[in-house]
C-alpha positions in Angstrom: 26.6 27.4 230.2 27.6 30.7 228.6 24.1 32.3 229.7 24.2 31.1 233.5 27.8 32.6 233.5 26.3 36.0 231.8 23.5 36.1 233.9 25.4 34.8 237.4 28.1 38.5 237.0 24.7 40.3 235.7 22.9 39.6 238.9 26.3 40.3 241.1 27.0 43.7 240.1 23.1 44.2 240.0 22.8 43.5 243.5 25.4 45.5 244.7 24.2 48.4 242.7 20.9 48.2 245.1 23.9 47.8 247.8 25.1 51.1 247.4 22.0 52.9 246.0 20.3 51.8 249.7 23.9 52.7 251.7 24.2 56.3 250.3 20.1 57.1 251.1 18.1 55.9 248.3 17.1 56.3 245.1 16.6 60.3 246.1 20.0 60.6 247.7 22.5 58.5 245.1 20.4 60.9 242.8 21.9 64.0 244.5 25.6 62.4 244.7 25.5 61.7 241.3 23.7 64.1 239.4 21.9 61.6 237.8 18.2 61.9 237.2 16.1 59.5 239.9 14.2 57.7 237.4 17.6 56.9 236.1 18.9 55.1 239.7 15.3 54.0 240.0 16.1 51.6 236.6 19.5 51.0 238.2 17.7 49.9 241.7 15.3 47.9 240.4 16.0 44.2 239.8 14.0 43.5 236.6 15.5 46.7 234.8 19.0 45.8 232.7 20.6 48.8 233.8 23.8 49.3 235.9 25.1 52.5 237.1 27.6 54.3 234.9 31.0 53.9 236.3 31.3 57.7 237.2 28.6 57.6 239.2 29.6 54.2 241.2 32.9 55.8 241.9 31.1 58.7 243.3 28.7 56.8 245.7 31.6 54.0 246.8 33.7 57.4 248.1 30.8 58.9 249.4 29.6 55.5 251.6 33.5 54.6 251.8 32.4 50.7 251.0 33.9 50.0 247.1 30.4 48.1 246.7 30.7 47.5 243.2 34.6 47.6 242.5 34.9 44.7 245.0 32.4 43.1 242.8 33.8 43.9 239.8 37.1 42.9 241.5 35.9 39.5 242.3 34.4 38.8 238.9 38.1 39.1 237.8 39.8 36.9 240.4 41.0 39.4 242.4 40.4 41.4 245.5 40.6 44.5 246.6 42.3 45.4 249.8 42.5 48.6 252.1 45.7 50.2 252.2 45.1 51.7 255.4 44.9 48.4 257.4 47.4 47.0 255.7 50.6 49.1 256.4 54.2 47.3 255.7 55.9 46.5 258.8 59.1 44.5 259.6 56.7 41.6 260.7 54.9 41.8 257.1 57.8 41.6 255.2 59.2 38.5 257.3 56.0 36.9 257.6 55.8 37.3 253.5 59.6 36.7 252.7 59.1 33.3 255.0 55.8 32.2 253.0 57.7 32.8 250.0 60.5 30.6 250.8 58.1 27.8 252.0 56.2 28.1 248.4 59.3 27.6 247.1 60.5 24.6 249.1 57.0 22.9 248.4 57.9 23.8 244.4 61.4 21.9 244.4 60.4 19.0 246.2 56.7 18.5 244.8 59.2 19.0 240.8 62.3 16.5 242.5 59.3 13.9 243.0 57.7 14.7 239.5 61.0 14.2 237.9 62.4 10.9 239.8 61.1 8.7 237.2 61.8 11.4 234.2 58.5 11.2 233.5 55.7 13.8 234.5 52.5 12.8 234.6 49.6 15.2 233.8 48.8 15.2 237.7 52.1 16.3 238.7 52.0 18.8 235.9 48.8 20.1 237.3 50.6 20.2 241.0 53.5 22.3 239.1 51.3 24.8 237.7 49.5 25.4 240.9 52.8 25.9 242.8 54.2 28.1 241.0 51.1 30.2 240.8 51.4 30.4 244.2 54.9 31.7 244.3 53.8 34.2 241.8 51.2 35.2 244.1 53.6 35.6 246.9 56.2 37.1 244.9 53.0 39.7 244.0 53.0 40.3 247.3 56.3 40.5 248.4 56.9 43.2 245.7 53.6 45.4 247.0 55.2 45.7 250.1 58.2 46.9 248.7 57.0 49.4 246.8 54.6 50.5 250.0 58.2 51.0 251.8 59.2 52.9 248.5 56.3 55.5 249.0 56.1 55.6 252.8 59.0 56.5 253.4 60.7 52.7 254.6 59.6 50.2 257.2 60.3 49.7 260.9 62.7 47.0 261.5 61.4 44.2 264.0 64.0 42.8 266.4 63.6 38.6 266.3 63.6 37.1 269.6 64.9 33.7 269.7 63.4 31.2 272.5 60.3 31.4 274.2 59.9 35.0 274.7 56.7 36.7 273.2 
């Protein structure tokens, strides 16, 4: 199990070495963004060769392509995900839309724990359905707090007038 999980990340970030080797020209080409010798990206292009690119040199070709190739790899591998801060600017609507998810997550908590705790008992399942809701309030909470501090370094957010009925 331990090797299939070694060799199944191994194999990721390989392939999206060769990703961003072929997307910034080649072996020749990620050779001249990098400064690194071609036979050395030639070992890190080629699938039966153990070597990855140095992280210097991914961070180079990622800004050079503008695709995080690798990082969103490496991302992954950890759970997480990368996102572009460009296309996702804080706006009034961003900060309802993620203060009202919050508060649903929340709801779905205390009722999914009010059920759990009826019978003063909780059984592994509803422990199980506890851990996963509050994960997801932590997740939201995550995200409520990087749109605050997006708002902190932009300068604030536009405010978003709520229409009631059945305007658009």
């Amino acid at each position: 199990m331990q090797d299939t999980l070694t060799n199944a990340w191994f194999y990721q970030l390989k392939a999206a070495n060769r990703s961003l080797i072929k997307k910034n020209g080649g072996i020749e080409g990620s050779a001249d963004i990098t400064s690194l010798s071609k036979s050395q990206i030639g070992r890190c292009h080629n699938d039966s060769d153990t070597e990855l690119l140095p992280i210097p040199a991914v961070l180079r070709l990622e800004a050079e392509c503008g695709d995080p190739v690798v990082t969103r790899i490496m991302a992954g591998l950890h759970g997480r995900k990368i996102s572009d801060p460009d296309s996702a600017a804080p706006d009034g609507r961003c900060l309802m839309r993620a203060n009202a998810e919050l508060h649903k997550l929340v709801g779905e908590y205390c009722a999914n724990i009010a059920i759990a705790l009826s019978d003063l008992h909780v059984s592994p399942a509803e422990g199980s359905r506890g851990i996963k809701d509050l994960h997801a309030v932590r997740d939201q909470i995550d995200e409520l707090l990087r749109i605050f501090a997006s708002t902190r370094t932009s300068g604030g957010t536009t405010v978003v007038p709520i229409r009631m009925g059945g305007g658009d």
